[in-house]
TITI-225172 format. One record per residue (C-alpha): residue number from 0; residue in one letter; x, y, z. Coordinates in Angstrom, 1 decimal, padded with zeros to 4 digits. Layout:
// TITI-225172
<site><resi>NUM</resi><resn>a</resn><x>X</x><y>Y</y><z>Z</z></site>
...
//
This chain:
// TITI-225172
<site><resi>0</resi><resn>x</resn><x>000.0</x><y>000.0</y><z>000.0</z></site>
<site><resi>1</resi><resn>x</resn><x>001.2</x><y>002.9</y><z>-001.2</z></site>
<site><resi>2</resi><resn>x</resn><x>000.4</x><y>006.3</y><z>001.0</z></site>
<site><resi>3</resi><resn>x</resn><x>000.5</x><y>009.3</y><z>000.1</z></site>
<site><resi>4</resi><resn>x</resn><x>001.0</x><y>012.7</y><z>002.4</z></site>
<site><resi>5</resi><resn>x</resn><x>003.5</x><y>012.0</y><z>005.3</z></site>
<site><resi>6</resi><resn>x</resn><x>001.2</x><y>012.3</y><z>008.3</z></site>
<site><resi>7</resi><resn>x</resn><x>-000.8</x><y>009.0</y><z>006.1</z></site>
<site><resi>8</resi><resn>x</resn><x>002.3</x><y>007.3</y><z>005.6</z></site>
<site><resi>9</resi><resn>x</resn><x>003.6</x><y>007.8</y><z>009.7</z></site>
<site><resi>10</resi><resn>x</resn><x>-000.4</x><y>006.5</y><z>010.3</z></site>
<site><resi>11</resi><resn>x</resn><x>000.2</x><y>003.3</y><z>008.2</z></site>
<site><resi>12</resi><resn>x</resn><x>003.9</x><y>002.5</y><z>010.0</z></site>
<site><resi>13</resi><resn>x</resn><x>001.5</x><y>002.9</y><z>013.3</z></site>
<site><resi>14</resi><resn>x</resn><x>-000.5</x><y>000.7</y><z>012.1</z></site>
<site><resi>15</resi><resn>x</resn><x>001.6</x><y>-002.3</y><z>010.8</z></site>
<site><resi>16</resi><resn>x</resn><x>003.8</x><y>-001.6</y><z>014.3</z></site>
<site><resi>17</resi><resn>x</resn><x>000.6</x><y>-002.4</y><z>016.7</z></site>
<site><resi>18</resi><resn>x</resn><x>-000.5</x><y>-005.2</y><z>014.5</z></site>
<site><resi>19</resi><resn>x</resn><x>002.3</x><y>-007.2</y><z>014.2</z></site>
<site><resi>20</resi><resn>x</resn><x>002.7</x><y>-010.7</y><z>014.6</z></site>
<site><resi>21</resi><resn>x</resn><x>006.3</x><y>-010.8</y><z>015.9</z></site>
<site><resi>22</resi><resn>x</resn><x>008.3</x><y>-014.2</y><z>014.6</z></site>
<site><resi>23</resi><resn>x</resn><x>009.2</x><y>-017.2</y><z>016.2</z></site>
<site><resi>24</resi><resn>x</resn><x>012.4</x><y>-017.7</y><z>018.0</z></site>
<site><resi>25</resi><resn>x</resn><x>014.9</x><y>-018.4</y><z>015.3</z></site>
<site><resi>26</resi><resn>x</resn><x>014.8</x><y>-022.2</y><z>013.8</z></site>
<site><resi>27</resi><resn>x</resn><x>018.4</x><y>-023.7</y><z>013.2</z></site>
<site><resi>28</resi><resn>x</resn><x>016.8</x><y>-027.1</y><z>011.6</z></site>
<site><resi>29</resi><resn>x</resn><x>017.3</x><y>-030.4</y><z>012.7</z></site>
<site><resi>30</resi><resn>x</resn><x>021.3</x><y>-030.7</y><z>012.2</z></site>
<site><resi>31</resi><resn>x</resn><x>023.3</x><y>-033.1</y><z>010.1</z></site>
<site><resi>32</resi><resn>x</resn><x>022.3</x><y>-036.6</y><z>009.3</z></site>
<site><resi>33</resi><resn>x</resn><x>018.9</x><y>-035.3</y><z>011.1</z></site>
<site><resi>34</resi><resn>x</resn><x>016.6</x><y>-034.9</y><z>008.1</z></site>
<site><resi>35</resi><resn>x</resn><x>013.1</x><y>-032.8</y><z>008.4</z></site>
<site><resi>36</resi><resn>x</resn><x>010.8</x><y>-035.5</y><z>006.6</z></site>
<site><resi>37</resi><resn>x</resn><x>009.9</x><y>-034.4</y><z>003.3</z></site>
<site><resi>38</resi><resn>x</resn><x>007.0</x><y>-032.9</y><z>002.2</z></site>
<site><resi>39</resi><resn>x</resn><x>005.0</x><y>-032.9</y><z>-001.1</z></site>
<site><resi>40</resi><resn>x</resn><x>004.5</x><y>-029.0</y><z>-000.9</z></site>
<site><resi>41</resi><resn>x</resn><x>007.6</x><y>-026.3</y><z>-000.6</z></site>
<site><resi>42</resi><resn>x</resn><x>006.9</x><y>-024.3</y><z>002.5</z></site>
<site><resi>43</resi><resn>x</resn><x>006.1</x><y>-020.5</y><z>001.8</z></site>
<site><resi>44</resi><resn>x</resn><x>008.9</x><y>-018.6</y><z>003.2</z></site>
<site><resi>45</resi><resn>x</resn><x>008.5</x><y>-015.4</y><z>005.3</z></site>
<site><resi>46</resi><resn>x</resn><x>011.3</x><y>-013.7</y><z>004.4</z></site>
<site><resi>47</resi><resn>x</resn><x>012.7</x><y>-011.1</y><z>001.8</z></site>
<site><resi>48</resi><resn>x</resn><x>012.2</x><y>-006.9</y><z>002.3</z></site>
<site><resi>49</resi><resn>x</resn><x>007.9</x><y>-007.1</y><z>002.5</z></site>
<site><resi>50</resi><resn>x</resn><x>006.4</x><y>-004.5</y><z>005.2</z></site>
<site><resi>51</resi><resn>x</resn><x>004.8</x><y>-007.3</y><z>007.5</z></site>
<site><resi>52</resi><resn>x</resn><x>008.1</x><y>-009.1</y><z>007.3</z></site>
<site><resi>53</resi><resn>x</resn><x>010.5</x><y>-006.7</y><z>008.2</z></site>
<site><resi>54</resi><resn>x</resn><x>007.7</x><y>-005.4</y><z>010.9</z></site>
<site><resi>55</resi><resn>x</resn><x>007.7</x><y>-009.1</y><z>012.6</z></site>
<site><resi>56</resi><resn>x</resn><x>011.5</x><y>-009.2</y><z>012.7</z></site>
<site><resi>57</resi><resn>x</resn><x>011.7</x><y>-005.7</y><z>014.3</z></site>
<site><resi>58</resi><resn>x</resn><x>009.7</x><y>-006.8</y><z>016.8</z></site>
<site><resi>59</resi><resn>x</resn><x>011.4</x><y>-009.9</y><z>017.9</z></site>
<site><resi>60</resi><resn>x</resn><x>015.1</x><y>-008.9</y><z>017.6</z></site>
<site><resi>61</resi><resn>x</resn><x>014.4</x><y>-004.9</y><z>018.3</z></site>
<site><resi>62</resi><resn>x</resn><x>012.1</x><y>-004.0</y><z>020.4</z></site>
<site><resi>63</resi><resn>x</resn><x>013.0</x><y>-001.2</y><z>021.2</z></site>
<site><resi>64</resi><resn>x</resn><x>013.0</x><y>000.4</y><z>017.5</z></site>
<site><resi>65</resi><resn>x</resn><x>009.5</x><y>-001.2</y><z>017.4</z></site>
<site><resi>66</resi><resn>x</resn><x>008.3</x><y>001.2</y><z>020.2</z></site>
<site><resi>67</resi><resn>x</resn><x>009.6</x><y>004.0</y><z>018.4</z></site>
<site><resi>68</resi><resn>x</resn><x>007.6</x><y>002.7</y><z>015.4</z></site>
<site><resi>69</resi><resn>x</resn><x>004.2</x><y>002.8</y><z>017.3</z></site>
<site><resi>70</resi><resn>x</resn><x>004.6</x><y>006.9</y><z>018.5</z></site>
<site><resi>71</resi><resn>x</resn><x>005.1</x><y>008.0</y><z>015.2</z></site>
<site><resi>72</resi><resn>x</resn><x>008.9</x><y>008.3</y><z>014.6</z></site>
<site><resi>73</resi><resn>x</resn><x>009.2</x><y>006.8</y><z>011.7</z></site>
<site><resi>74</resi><resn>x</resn><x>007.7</x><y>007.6</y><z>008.4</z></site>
<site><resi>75</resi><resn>x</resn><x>008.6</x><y>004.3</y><z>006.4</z></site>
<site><resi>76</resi><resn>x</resn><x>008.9</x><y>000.6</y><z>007.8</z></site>
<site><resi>77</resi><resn>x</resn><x>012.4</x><y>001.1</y><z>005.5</z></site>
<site><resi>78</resi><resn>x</resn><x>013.6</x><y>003.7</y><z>007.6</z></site>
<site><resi>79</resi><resn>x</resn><x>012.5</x><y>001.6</y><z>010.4</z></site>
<site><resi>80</resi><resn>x</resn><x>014.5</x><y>-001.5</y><z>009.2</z></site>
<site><resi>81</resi><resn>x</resn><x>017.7</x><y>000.8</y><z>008.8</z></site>
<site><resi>82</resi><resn>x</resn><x>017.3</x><y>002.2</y><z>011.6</z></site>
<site><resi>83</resi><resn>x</resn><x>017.6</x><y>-001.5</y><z>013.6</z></site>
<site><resi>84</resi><resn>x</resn><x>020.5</x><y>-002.5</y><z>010.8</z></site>
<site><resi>85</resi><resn>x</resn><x>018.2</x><y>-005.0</y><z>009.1</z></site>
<site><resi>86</resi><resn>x</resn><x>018.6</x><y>-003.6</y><z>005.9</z></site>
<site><resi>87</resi><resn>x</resn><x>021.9</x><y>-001.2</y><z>004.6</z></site>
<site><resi>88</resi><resn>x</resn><x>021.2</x><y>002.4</y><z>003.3</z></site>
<site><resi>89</resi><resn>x</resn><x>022.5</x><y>001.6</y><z>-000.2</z></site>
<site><resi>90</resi><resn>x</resn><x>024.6</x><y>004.7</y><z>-001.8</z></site>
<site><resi>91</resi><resn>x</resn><x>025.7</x><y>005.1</y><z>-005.4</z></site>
<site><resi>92</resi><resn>x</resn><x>029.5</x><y>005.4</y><z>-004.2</z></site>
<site><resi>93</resi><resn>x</resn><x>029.0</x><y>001.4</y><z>-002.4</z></site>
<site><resi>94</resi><resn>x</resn><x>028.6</x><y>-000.1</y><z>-006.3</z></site>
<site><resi>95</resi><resn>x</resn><x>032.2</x><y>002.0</y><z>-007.0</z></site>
<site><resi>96</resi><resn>x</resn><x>033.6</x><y>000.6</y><z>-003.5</z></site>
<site><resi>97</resi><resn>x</resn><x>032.5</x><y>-003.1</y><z>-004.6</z></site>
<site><resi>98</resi><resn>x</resn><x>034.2</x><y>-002.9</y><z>-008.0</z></site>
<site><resi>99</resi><resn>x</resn><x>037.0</x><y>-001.2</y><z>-006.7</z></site>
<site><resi>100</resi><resn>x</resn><x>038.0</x><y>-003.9</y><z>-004.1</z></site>
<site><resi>101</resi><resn>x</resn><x>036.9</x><y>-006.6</y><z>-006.8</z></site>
<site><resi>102</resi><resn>x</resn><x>039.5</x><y>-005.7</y><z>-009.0</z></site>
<site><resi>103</resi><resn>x</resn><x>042.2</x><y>-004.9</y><z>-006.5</z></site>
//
């Protein structure tokens, strides 16, 4: 969902932050030679950069940023997820770094 004035968007982060179902505790898997049976249907991951997604894993492993979600600090779950260091601010000059250190 896509919002559009800043004081809808901050309402929206509110929103997602008090609805939130936070994520499990995190699952290692069963360990070597210790197979999960198989199954007939791949299991739908949670994961990637979604809104719910990165909400649920502020709440478990930052609670803390997830409070400042629910007052109104934030204006983007984005910002929020930077904020905690789930996801890197990406700048033009880290694509020149990466090169640079790839051909060094």
């Amino acid at each position: 969902m896509q919002c559009g004035a800043p004081e809808q968007r901050k309402r929206h982060v509110q929103y997602l932050a008090r609805t939130v179902e936070p994520l499990g505790e995190h699952d290692y898997g069963p360990g070597r030679g210790h197979k999960a049976p198989k199954t007939r249907r791949k299991p739908q991951s949670r994961g990637g950069n979604k809104k719910k997604y990165l909400v649920a894993k502020i709440a478990r492993d930052h609670p803390e940023v997830l409070e400042r979600m629910k007052k109104g600090e934030f204006l983007s779950v984005r910002a929020a997820a930077i904020e905690a260091g789930i996801l890197k601010l990406n700048s033009p000059n880290d694509k020149n770094d990466r090169q640079e250190t790839q051909t060094a």
